[in-house]
N, C-alpha and C positions, 0 to 999 in steps of 0.2 A: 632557805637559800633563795637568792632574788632571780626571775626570770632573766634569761638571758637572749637580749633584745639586737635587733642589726635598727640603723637610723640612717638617716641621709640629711645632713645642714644645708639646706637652701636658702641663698640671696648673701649678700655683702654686709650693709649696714643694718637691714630689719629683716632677721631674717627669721626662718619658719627649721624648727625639725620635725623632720620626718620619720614615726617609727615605725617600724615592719614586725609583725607578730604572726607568732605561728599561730596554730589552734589553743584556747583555752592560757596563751600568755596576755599579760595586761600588763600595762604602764599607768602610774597614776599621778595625779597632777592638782596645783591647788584650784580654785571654781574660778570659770572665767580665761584661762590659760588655753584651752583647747580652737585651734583654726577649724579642720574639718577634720570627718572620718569617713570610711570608703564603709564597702558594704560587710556585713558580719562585724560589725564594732556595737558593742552594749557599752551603756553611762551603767557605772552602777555606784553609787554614792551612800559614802559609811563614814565611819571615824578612824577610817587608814589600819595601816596594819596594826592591828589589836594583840601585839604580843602576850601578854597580860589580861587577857580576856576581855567582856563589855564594857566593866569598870573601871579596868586599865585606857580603852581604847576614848572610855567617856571622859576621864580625867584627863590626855590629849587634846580632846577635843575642846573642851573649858579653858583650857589653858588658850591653844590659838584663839578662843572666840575673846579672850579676857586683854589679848593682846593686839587686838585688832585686824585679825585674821578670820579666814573661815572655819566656822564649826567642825565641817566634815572636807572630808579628800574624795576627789573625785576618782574611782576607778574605770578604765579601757580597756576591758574585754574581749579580746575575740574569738568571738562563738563558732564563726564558721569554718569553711573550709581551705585549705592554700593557706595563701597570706593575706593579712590584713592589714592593715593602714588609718597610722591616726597622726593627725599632725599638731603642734603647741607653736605659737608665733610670739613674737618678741615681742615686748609691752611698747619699747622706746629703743630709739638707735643702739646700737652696741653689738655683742658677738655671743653668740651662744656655744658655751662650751662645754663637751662631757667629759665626766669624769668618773672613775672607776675607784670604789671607794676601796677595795682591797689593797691599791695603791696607796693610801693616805691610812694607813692602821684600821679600814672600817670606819672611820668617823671623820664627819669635817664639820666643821663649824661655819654658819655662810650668813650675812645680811637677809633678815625675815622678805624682802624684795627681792631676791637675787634668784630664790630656788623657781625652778617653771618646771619639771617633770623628772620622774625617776620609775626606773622596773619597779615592778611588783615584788614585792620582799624588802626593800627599802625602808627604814623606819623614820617618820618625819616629826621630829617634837621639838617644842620650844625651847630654849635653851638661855638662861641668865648669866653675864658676866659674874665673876666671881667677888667682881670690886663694886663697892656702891659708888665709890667717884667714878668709876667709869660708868656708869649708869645713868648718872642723873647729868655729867658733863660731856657724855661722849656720842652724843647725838646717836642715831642709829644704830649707834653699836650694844647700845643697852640692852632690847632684844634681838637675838641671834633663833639661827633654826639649823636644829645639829639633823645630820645624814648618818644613820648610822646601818650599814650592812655592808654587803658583798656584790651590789650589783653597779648597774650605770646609773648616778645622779648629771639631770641637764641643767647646769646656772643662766642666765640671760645676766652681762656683767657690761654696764651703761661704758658707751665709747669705745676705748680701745682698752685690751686684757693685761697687765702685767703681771709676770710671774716673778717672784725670789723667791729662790731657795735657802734661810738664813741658817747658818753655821750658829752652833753653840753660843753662846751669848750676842750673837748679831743682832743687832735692834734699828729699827727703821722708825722714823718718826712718818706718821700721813695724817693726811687731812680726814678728819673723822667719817666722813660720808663716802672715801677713795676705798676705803676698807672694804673689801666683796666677801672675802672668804677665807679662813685659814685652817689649819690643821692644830688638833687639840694641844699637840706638844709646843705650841708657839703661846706665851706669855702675853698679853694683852692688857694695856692700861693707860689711863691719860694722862697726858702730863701738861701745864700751864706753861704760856709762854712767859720767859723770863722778861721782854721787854713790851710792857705795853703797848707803847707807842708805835712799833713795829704791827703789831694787831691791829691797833686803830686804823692808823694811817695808812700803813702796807695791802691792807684787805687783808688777810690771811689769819687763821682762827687763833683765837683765847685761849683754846685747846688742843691738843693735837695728840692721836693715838700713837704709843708705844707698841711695836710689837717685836718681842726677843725669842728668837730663836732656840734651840735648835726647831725646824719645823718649815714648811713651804705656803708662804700669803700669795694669793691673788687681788689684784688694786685695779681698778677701774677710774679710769679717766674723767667719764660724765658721770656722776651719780646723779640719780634722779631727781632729789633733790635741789641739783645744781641745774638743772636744766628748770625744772619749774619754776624756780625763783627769777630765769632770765627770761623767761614767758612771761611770770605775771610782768616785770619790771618793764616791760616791754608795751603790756598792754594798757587799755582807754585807764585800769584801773590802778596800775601800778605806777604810773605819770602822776594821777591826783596822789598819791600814797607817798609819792616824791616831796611830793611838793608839802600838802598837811602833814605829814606823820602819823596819820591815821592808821590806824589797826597793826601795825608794830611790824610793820615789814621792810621799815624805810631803812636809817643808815646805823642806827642803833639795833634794832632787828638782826640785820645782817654782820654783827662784830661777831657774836658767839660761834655763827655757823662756818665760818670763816668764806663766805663767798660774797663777799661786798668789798668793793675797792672804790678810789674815791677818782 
């Protein structure tokens, strides 16, 4: 059973949560997520909860290192006495939201970027679409990182949060990278756009994820990815990139992703 954690969200657009632990609860978080920690707060760094014992917990752990994540999960302890305090701050603008996994069957499925902290008892593993098209065509959506337990999971979900709740066969088409988060009973897969030209011309992706209902998706506005791309395009190096076509980020680059307009 996963600790049972109070928090407090602070700021608007970059914001910071803050959680409150009694004695001997911990929240654990991937490396590099943590702002600060007040007094009686221990790191203590393993391979997450290890249902399954060392070689269960090791085999977790290969998996996120093999996927471009960290090895190990970082655990927040606290040792002392009262209450303690640790806080995780937002990577990039957007809204950090909790979520209580007994509400969504104990499981949700979320973009391997999106997850930033969860109680202790939370289980955080890798998670592969079931489709190879949607893998190899569906941008970030390829790998996913399931939540699975009874406690509070924290997302950080780029821009602004949208929530549907889709009815039995309801299906939403998004833009691959809008994708944050959904619940295991929602169908996911990509589908080609019928008119080229529309892709080309329009800016708007080759691709675009299917998600059918019954089940509850969370979509985000900016994903990361979309914000990066208007950084570099923006900068000394992405004017020359305009201009050559050098290192594949110009306007060919940007069809499949669908964030290039002309």
């Amino acid at each position: 059973m996963a600790d049972e954690i109070d928090y407090e969200i602070i700021g608007d657009d970059m914001q910071i949560v803050e959680v409150e632990l009694d004695p001997n609860e911990a929240v654990q978080a991937e490396a590099g997520a943590m702002a600060y920690m007040g007094p009686g707060i221990e790191m203590q760094t393993g391979l997450g909860n290890e249902g399954g014992g060392f070689f269960g917990g090791l085999k977790k752990g290969l998996k996120r290192a093999l996927t471009g994540e960290s090895f190990f999960i970082t655990s927040f302890v606290h040792k002392g006495s009262g209450k303690g305090r640790v806080a995780f701050a937002a990577p990039y603008p957007g809204k950090i939201i909790p979520l209580d996994l007994t509400k969504f069957g104990g499981s949700l499925l979320c973009q391997k970027d999106s997850f930033l902290c969860a109680a202790r008892g939370v289980d955080i593993e890798i998670a592969f679409t079931r489709k190879l098209g949607a893998g190899f065509f569906g941008g970030e959506g390829f790998i996913l990182q399931r939540l699975k337990g009874d406690g509070l999971a924290f997302l950080h979900i780029g821009g602004t949060v949208i929530r549907k709740d889709l009815a039995v066969g309801e299906t939403y088409r998004v833009d691959t990278g809008c994708v944050a988060a959904f619940t295991e009973t929602v169908t996911y897969d990509i589908t080609w756009s019928r008119n080229f030209k529309n892709a080309l011309f329009g800016g708007e992706g080759v691709v675009l994820a299917t998600l059918t209902g019954p089940g509850t998706v969370y979509m985000q506005s900016l994903p990361f990815s979309r914000l990066a791309d208007r950084i570099f395009a923006a900068s000394v190096y992405g004017r020359r990139d305009e201009q050559t076509g050098v290192a594949g980020t110009g306007i060919l680059g940007g069809i499949i992703g669908g964030d290039r307009s002309f």
